[in-house]
PDB file as gemmi writes it, atoms N, CA and C in Angstrom:
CRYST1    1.000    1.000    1.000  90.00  90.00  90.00 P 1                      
ATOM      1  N   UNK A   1      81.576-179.058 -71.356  1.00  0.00           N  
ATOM      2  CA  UNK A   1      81.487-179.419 -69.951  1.00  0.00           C  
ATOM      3  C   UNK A   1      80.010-179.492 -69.584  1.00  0.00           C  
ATOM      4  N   UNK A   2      79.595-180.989 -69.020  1.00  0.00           N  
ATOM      5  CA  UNK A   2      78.197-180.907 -69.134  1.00  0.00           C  
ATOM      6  C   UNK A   2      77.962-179.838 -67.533  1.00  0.00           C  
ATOM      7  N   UNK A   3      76.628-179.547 -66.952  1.00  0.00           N  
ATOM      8  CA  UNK A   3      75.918-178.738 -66.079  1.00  0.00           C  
ATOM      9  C   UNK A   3      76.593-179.356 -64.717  1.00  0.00           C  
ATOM     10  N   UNK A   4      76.679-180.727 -64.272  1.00  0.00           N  
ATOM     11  CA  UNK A   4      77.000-180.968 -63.204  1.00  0.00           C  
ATOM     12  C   UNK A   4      78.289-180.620 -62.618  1.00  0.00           C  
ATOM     13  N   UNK A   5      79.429-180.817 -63.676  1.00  0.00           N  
ATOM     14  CA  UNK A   5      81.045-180.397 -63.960  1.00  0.00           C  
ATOM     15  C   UNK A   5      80.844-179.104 -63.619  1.00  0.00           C  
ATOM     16  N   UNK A   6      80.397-178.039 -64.518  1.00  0.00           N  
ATOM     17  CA  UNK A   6      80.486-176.564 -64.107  1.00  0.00           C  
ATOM     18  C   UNK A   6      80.236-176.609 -62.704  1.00  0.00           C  
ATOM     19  N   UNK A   7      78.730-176.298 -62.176  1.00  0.00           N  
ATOM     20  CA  UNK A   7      78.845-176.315 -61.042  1.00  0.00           C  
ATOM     21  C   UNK A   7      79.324-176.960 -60.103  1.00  0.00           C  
ATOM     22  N   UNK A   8      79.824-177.745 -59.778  1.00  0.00           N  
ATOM     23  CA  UNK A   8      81.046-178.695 -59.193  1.00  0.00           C  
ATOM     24  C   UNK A   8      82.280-177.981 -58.925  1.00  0.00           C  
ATOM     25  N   UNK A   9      82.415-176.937 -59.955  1.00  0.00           N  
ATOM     26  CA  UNK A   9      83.952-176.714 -60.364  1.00  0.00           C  
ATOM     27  C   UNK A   9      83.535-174.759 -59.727  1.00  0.00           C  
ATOM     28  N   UNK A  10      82.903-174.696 -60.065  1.00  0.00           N  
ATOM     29  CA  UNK A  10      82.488-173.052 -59.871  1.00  0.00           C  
ATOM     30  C   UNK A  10      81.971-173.021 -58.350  1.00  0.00           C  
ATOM     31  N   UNK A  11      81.370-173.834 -57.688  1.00  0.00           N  
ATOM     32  CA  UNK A  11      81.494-173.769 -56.503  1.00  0.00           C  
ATOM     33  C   UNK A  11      82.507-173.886 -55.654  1.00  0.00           C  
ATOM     34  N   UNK A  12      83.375-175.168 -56.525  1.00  0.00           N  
ATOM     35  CA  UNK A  12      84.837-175.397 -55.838  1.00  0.00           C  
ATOM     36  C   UNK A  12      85.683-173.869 -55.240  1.00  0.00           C  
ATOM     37  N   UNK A  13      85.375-173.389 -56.661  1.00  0.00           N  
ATOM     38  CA  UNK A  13      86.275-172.049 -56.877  1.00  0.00           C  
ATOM     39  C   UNK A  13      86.143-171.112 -55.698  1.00  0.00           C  
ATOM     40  N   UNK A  14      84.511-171.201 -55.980  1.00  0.00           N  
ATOM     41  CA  UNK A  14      84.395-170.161 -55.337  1.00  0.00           C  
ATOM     42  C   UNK A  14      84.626-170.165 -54.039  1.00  0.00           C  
ATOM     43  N   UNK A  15      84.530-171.430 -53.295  1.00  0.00           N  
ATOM     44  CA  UNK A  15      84.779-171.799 -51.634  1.00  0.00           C  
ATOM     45  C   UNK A  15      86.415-171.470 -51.643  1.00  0.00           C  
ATOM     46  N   UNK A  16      87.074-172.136 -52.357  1.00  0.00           N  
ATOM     47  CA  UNK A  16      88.589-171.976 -52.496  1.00  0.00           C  
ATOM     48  C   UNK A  16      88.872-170.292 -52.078  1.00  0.00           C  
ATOM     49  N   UNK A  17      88.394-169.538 -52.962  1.00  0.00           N  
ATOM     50  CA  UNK A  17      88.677-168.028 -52.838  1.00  0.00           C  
ATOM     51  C   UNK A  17      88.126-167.548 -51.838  1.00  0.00           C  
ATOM     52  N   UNK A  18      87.266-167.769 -51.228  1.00  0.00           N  
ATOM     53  CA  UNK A  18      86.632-167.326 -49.966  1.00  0.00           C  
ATOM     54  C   UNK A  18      87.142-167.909 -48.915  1.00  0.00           C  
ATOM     55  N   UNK A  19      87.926-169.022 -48.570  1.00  0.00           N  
ATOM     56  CA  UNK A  19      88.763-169.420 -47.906  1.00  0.00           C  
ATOM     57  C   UNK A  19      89.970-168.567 -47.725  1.00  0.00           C  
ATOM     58  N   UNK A  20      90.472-168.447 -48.768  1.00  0.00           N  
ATOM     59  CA  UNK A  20      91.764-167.075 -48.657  1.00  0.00           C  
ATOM     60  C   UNK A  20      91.341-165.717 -47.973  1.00  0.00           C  
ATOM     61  N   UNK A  21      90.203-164.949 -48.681  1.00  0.00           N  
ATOM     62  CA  UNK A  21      89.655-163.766 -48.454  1.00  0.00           C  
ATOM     63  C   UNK A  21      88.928-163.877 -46.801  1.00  0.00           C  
ATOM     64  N   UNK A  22      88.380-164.519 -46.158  1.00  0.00           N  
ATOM     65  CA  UNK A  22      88.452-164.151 -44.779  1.00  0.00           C  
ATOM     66  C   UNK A  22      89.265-164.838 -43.912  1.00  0.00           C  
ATOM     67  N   UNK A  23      90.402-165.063 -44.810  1.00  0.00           N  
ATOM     68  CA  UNK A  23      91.136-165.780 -43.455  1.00  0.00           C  
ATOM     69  C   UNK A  23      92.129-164.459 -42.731  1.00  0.00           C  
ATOM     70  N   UNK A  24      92.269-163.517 -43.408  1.00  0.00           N  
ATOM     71  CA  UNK A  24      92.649-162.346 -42.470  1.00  0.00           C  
ATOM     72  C   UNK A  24      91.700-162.164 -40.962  1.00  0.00           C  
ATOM     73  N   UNK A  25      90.652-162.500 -41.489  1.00  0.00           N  
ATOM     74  CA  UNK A  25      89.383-162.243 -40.275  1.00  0.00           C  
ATOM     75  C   UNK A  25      89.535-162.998 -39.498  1.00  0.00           C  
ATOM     76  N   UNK A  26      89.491-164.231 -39.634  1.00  0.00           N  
ATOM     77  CA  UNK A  26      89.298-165.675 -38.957  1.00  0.00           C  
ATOM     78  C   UNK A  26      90.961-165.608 -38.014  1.00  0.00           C  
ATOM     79  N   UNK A  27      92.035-165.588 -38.942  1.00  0.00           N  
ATOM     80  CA  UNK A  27      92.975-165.993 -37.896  1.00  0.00           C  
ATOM     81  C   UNK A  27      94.124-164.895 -37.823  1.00  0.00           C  
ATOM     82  N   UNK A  28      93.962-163.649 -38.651  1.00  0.00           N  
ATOM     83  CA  UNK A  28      94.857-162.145 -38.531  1.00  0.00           C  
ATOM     84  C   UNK A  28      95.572-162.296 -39.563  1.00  0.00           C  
ATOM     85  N   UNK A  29      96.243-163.859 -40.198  1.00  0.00           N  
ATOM     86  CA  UNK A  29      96.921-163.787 -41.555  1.00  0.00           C  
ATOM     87  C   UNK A  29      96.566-163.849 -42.409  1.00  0.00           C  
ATOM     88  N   UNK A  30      97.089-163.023 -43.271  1.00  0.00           N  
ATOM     89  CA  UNK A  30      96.518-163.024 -44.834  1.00  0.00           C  
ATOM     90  C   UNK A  30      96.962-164.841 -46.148  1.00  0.00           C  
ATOM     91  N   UNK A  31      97.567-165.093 -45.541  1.00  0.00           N  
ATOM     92  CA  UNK A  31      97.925-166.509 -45.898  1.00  0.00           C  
ATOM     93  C   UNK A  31      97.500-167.355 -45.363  1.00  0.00           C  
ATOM     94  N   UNK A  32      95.913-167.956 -45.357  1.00  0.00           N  
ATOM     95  CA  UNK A  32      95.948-168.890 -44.436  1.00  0.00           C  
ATOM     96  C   UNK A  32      96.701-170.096 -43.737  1.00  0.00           C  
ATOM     97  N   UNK A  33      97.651-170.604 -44.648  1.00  0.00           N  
ATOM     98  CA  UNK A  33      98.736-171.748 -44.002  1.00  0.00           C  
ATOM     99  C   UNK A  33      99.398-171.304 -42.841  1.00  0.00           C  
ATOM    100  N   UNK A  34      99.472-169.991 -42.865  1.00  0.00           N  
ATOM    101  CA  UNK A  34     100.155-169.556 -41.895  1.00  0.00           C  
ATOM    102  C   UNK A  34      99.443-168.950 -40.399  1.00  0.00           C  
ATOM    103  N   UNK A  35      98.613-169.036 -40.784  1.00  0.00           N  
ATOM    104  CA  UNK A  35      97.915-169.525 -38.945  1.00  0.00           C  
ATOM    105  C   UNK A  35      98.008-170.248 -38.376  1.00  0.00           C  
ATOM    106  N   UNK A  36      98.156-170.128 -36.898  1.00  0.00           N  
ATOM    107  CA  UNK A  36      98.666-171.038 -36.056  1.00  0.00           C  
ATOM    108  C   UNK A  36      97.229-171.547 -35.430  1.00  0.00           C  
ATOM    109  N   UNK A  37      96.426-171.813 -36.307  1.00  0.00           N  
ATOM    110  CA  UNK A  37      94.866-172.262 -36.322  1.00  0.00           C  
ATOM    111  C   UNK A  37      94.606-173.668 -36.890  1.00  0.00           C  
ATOM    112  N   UNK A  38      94.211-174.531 -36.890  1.00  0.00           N  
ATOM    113  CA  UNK A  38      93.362-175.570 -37.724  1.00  0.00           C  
ATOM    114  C   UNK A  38      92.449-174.946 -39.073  1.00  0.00           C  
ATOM    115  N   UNK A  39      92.190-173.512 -38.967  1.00  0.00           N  
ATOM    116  CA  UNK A  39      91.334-172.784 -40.007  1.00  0.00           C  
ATOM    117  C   UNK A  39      91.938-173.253 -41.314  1.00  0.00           C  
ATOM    118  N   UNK A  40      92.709-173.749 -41.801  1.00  0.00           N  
ATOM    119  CA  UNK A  40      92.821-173.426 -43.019  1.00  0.00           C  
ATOM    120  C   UNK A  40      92.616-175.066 -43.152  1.00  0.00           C  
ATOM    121  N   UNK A  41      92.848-176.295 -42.846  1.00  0.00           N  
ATOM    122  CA  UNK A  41      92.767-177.020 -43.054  1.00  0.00           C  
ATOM    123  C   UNK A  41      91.026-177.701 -42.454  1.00  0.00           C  
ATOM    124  N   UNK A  42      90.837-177.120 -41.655  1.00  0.00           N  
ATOM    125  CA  UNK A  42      89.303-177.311 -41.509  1.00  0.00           C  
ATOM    126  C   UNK A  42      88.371-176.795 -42.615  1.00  0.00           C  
ATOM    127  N   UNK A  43      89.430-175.532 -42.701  1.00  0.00           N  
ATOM    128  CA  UNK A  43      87.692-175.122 -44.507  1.00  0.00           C  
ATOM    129  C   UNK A  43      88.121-175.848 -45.625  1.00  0.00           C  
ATOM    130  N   UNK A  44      89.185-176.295 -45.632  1.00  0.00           N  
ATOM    131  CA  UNK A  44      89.387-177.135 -47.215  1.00  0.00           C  
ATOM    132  C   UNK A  44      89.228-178.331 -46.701  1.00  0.00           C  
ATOM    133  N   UNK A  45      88.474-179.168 -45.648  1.00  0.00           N  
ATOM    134  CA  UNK A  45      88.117-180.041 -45.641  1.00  0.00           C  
ATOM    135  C   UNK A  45      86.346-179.551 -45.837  1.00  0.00           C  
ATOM    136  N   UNK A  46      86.233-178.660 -44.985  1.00  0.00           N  
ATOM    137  CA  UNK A  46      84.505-178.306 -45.024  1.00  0.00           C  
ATOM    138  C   UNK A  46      84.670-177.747 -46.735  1.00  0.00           C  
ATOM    139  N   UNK A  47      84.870-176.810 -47.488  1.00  0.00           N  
ATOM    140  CA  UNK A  47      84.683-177.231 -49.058  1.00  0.00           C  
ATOM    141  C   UNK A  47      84.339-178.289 -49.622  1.00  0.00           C  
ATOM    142  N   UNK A  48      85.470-179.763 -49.502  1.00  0.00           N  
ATOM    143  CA  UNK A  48      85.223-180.727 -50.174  1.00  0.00           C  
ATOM    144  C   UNK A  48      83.806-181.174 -49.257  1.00  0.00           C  
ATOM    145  N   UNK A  49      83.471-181.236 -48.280  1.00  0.00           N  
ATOM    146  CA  UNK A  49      82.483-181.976 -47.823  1.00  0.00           C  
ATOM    147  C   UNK A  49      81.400-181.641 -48.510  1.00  0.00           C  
ATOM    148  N   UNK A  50      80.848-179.803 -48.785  1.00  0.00           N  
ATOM    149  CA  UNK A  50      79.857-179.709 -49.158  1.00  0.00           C  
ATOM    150  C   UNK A  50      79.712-179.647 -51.213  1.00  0.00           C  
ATOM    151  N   UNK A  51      80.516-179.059 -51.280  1.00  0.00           N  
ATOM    152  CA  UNK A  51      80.472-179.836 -53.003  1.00  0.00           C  
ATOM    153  C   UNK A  51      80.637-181.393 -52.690  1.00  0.00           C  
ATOM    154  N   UNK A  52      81.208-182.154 -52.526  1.00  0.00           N  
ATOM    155  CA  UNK A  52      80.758-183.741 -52.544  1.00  0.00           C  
ATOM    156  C   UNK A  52      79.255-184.284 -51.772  1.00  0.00           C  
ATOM    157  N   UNK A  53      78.875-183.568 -51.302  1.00  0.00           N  
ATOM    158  CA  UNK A  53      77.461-183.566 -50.709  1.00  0.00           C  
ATOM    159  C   UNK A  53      76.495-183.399 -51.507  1.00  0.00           C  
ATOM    160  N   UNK A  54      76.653-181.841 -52.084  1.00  0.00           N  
ATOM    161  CA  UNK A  54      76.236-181.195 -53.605  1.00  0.00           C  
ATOM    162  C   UNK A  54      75.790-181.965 -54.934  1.00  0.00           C  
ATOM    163  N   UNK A  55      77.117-182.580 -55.038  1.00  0.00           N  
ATOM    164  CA  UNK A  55      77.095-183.825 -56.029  1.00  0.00           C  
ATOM    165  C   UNK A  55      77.903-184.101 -56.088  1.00  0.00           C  
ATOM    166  N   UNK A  56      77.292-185.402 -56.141  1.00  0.00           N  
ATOM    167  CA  UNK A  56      78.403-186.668 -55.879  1.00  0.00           C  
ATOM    168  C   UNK A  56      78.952-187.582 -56.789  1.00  0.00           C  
ATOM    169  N   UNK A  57      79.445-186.773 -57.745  1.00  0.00           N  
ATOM    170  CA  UNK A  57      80.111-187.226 -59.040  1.00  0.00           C  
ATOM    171  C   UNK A  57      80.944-186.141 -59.768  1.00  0.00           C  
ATOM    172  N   UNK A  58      81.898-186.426 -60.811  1.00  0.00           N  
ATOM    173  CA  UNK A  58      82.708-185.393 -61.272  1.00  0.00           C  
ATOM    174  C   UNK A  58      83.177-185.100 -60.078  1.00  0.00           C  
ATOM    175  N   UNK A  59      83.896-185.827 -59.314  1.00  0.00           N  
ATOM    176  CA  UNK A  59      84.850-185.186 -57.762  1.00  0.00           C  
ATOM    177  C   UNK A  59      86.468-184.726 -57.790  1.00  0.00           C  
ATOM    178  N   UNK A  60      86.820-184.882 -59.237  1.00  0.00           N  
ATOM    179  CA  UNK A  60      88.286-184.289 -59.575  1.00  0.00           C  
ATOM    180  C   UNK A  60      87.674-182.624 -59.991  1.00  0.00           C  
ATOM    181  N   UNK A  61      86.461-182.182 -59.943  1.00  0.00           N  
ATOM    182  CA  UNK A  61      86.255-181.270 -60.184  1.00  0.00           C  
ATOM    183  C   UNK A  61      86.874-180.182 -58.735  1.00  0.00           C  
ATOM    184  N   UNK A  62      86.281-180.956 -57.755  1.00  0.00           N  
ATOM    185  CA  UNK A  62      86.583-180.614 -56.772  1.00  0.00           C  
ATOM    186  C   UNK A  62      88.121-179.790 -56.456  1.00  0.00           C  
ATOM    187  N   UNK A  63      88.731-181.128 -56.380  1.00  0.00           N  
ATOM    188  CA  UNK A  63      90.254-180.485 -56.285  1.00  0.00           C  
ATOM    189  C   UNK A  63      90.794-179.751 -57.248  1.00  0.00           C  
ATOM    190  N   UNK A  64      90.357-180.017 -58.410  1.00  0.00           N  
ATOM    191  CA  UNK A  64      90.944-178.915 -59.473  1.00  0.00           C  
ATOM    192  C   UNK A  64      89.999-177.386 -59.066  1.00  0.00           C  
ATOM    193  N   UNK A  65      88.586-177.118 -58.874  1.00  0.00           N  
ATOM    194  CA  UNK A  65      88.333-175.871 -58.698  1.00  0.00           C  
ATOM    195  C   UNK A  65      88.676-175.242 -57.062  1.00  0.00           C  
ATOM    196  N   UNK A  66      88.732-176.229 -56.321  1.00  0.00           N  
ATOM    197  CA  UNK A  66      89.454-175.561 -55.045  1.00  0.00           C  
ATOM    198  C   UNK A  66      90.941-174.839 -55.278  1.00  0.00           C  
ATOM    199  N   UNK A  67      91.442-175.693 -55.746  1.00  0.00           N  
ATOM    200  CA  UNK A  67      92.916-175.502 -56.111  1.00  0.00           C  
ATOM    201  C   UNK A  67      92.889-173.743 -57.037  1.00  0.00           C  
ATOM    202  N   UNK A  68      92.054-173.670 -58.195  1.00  0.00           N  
ATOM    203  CA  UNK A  68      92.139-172.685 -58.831  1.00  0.00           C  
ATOM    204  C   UNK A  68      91.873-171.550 -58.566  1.00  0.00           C  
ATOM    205  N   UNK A  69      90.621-171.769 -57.438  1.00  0.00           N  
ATOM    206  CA  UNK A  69      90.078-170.608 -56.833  1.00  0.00           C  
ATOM    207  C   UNK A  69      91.099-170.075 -55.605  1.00  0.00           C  
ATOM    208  N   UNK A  70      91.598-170.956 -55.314  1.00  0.00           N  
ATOM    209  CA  UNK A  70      93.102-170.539 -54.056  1.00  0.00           C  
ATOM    210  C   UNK A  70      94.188-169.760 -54.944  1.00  0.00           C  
ATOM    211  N   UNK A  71      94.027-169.950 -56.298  1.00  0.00           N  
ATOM    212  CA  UNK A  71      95.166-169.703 -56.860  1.00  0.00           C  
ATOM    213  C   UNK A  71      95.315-168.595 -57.958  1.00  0.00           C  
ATOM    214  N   UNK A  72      93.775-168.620 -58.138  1.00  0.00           N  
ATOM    215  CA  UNK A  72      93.135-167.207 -58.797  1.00  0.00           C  
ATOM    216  C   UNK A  72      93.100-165.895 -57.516  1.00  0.00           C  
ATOM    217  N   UNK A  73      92.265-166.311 -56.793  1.00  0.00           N  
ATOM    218  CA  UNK A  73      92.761-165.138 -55.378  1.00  0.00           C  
ATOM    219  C   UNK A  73      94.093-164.669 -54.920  1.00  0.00           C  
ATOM    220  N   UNK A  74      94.911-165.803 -54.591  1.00  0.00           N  
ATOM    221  CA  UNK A  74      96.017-165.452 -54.520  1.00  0.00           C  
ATOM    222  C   UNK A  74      96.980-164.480 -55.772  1.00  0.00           C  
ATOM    223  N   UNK A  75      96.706-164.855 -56.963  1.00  0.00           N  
ATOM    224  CA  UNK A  75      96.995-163.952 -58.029  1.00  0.00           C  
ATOM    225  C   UNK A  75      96.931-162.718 -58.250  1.00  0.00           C  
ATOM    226  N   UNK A  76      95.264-162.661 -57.684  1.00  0.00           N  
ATOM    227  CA  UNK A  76      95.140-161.130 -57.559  1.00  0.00           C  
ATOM    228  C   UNK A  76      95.284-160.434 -56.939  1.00  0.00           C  
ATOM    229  N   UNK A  77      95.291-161.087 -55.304  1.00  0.00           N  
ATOM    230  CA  UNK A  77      95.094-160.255 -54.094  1.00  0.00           C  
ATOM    231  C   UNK A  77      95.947-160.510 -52.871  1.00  0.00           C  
ATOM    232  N   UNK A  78      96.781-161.301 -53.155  1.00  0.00           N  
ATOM    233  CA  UNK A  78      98.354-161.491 -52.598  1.00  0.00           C  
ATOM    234  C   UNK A  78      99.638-161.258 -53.111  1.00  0.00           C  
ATOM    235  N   UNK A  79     100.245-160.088 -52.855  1.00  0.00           N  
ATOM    236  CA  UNK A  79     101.490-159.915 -53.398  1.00  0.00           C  
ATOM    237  C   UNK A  79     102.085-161.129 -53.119  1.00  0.00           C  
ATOM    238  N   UNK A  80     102.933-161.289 -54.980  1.00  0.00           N  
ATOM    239  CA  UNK A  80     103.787-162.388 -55.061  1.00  0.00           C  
ATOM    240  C   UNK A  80     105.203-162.009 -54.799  1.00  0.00           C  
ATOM    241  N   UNK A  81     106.088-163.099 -54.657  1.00  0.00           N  
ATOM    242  CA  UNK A  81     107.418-162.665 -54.783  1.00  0.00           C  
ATOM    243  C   UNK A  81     108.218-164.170 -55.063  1.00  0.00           C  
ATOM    244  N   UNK A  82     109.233-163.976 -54.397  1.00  0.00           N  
ATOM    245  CA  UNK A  82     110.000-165.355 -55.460  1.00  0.00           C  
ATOM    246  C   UNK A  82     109.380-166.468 -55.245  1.00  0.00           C  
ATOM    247  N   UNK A  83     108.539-166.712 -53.978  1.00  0.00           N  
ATOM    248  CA  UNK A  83     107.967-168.288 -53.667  1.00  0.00           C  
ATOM    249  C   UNK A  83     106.384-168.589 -54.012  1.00  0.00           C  
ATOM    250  N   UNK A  84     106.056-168.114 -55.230  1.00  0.00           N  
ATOM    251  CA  UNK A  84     105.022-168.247 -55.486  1.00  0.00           C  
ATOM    252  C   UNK A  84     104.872-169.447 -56.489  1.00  0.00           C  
ATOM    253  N   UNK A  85     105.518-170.245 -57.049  1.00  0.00           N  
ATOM    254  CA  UNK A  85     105.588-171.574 -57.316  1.00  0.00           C  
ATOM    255  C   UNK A  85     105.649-172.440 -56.357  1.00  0.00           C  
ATOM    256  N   UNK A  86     106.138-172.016 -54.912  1.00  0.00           N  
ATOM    257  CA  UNK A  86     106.001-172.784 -54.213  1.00  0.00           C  
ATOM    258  C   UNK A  86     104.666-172.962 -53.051  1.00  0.00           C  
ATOM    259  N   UNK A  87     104.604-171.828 -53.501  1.00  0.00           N  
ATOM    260  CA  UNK A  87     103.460-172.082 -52.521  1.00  0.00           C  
ATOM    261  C   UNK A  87     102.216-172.711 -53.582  1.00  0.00           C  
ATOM    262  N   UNK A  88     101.796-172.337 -55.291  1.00  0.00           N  
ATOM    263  CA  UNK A  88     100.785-173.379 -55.446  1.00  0.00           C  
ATOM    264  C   UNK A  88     101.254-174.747 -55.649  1.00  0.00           C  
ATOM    265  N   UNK A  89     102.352-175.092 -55.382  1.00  0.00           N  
ATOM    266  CA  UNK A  89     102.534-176.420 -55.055  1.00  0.00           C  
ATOM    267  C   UNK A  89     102.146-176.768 -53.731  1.00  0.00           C  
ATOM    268  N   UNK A  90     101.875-175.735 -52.496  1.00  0.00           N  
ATOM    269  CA  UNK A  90     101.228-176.424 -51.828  1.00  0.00           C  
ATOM    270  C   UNK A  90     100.029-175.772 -51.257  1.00  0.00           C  
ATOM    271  N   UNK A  91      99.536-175.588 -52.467  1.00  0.00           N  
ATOM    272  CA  UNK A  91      97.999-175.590 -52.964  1.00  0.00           C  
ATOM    273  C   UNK A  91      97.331-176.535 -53.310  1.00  0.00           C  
ATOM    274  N   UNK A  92      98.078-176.990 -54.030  1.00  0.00           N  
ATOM    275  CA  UNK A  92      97.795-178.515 -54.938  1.00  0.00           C  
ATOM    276  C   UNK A  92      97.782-179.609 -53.904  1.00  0.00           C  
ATOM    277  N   UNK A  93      98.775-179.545 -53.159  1.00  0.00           N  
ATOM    278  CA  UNK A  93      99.257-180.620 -51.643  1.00  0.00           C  
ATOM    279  C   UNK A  93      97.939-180.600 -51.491  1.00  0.00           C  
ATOM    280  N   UNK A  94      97.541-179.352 -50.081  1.00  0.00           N  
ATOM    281  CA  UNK A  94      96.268-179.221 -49.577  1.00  0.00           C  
ATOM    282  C   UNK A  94      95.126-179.318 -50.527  1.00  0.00           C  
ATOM    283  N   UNK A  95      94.963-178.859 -51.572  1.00  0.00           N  
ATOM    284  CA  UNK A  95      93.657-179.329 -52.319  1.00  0.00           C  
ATOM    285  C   UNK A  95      93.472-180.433 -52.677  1.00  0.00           C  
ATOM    286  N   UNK A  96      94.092-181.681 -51.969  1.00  0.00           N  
ATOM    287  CA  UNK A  96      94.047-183.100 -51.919  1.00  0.00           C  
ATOM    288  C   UNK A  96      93.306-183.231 -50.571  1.00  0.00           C  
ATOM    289  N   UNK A  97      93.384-182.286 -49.483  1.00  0.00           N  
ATOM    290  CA  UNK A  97      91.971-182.510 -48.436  1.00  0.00           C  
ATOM    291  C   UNK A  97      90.320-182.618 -48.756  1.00  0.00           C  
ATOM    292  N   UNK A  98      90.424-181.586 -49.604  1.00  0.00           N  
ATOM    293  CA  UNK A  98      89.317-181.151 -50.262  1.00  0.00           C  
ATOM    294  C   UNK A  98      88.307-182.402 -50.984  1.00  0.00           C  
ATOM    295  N   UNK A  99      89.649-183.083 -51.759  1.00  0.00           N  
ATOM    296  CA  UNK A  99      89.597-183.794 -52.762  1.00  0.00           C  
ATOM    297  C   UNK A  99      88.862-185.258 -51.945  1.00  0.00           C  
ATOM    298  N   UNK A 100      89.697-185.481 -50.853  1.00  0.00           N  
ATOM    299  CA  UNK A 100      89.914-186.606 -50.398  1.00  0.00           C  
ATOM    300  C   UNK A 100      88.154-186.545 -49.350  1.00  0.00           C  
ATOM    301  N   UNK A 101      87.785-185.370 -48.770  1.00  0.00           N  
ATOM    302  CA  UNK A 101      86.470-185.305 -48.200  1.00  0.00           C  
ATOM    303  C   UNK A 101      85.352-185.506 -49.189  1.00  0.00           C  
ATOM    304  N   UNK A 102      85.636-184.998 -50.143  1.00  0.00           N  
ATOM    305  CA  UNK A 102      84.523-184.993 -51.378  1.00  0.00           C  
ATOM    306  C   UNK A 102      84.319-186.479 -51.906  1.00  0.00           C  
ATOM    307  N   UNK A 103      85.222-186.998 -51.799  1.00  0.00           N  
ATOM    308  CA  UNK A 103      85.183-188.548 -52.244  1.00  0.00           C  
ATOM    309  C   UNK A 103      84.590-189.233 -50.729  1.00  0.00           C  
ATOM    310  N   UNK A 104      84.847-188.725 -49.433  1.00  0.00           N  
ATOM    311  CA  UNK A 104      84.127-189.195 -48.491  1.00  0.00           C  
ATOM    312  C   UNK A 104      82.565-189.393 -48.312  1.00  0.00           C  
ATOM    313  N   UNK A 105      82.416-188.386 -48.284  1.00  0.00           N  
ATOM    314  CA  UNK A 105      81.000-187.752 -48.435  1.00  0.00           C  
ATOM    315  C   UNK A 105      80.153-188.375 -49.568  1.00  0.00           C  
ATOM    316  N   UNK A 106      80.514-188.373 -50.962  1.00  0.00           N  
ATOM    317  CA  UNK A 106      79.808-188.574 -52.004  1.00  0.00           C  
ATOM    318  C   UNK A 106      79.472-189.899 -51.056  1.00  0.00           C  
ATOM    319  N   UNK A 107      80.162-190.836 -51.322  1.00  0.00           N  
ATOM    320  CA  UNK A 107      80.460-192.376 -51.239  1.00  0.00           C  
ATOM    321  C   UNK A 107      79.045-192.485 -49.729  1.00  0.00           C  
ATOM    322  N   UNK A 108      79.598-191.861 -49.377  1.00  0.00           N  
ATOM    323  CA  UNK A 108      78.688-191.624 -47.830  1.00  0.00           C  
ATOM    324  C   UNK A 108      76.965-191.850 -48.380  1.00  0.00           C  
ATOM    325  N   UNK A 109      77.237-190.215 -49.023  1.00  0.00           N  
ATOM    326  CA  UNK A 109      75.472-190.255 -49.698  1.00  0.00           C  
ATOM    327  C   UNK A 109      75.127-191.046 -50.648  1.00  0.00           C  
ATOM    328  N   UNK A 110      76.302-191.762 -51.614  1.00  0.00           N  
ATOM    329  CA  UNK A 110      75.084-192.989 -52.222  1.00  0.00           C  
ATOM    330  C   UNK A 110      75.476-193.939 -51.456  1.00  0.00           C  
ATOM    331  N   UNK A 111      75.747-194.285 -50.431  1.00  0.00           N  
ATOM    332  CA  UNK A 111      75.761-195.097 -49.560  1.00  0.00           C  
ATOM    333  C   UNK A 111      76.585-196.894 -50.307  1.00  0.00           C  
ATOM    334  N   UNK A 112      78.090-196.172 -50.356  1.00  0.00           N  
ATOM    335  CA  UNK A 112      78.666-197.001 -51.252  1.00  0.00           C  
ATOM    336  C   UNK A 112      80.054-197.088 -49.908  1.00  0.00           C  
TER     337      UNK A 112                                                      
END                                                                             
């Protein structure tokens, strides 16, 4: 994996997981989907904006490390129970915001 991919993907992550981890703060639930907020869909759009800002190439990195880092946190630090296939299926859903800003943005900054 050349240098740009990693970091692409390790930032993804890491915004992804930090999205989960203060959303107790931000909106009282520990699940962000489940705020009756715009928060959860505003930071996985602000993620993809600033990794596609970051760099503006390798942008499936994006949605794949958002996605993982939602899904690595959740692993560790959300009790699971029977709907936990369902919910990273809609992990994957929403990490198509991410995906879809990062391709905005890039395109934006090389002015394409």
């Amino acid at each position: 994996m050349n240098k740009d991919k990693a970091i692409s993907f390790c930032v993804a992550s890491g915004l992804g997981a930090i999205i989960w981890a203060i959303s107790p703060f931000v909106t009282g639930e520990i699940e962000p989907w489940d705020a009756d907020s715009p928060y959860y869909i505003v930071s996985l759009i602000l993620a993809g904006t600033i990794v596609g800002g970051l760099i503006p190439k390798h942008l499936w990195t994006v949605f794949l490390g958002v996605v993982v880092g939602q899904i690595i946190y959740m692993l560790i630090f959300i009790p699971s129970g029977p709907l936990l296939l369902i919910g990273i299926v809609f992990l994957v859903g929403y990490g198509l915001l991410s995906w879809i800003a990062a391709i905005f943005v890039a395109r934006l900054r090389r002015g394409t």
